[in-house]
C-alpha positions, 0 to 999 in steps of 0.5 A: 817491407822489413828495414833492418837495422843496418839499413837504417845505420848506412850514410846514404848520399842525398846528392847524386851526380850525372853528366848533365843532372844533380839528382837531389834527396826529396825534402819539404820545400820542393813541392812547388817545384815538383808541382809546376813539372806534374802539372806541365807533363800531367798529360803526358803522365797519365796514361802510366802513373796512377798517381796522375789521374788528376792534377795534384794541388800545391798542397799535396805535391808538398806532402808527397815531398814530405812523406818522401823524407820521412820514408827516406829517413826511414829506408823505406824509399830513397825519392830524388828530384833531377835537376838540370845541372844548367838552369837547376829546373827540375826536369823529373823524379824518381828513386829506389821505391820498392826496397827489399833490404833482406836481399838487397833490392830495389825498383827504379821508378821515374818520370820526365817532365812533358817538355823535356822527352827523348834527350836521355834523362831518364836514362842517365837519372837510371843509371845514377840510381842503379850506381847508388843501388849497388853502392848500397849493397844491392843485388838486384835491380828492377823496373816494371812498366806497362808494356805499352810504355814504349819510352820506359821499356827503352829506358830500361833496355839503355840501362842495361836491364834485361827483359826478364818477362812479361807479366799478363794481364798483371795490372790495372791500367789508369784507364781501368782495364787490364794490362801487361806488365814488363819486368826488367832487371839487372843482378849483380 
């Protein structure tokens, strides 16, 4: 990945607002907090995030927050938290993970916390990222799943991504055997 130097000079908000979310840069402190939502939904993360095979300590849910911000500072990946703008719980993660800024391009990764599946937050985190991809220039805008992953593919579809193939064979699953992968995109 190349970050050009225009990248590095843009003034990219570390706040976004959603209906029902503020969606917050990922900085050192929010490890506890990123923790307590991994280990509550790591059941449920398992089968789609390799990062989740085992439960994270405390420790390394902090580093993954401050390797966030450095990759941040760096415009390698713009990592949020989503908080519930009600209780301020965080109720998931995600961001613009895969940047290509020669293009601009972005993917969209995410995930929600195990107690709260199915209420729409994926889906309003996803689309507040795809505004902020195209605030910053962005051309093109993916998701990749599992094509197992039912709930992601649904995302993807309410987003207003286009299925645009399905990729054979294109990933090792957490469970190690081979598997499909859906690539969704929106172009503007």
């Amino acid at each position: 990945m190349t970050v050009t130097p225009h990248a590095l000079l843009l003034e990219i908000p570390e706040k976004l607002e959603s209906e029902r979310l503020m969606l917050t840069a990922s900085r050192a402190g929010q490890g506890a907090a990123v923790n307590e939502a991994v280990l509550e939904s790591i059941t449920y993360l398992k089968p789609w995030m390799p990062w989740a095979r085992q439960p994270p300590t405390l420790e390394e849910s902090e580093g993954f927050c401050r390797q966030a911000q450095a990759k941040w500072i760096a415009r390698e990946m713009l990592d949020f938290c989503f908080f519930d703008q009600t209780d301020g719980r965080l109720v998931g993660k995600g961001g613009l993970h895969t940047i290509d800024w020669s293009i601009p391009k972005f993917e969209i990764g995410y995930w929600i916390r195990a107690s709260r599946p199915g209420c729409g937050l994926a889906t309003e985190a996803t689309k507040a990222l795809v505004d902020l991809a195209q605030s910053l220039g962005g051309h093109r805008v993916e998701i990749t799943c599992n094509a197992a992953n039912t709930a992601s593919r649904r995302v993807a579809k309410k987003s207003g991504f286009s299925l645009e193939g399905v990729l054979r064979s294109h990933r090792r699953a957490t469970d190690g055997k081979l598997a499909d992968t859906c690539m969704y995109a929106r172009v503007f």
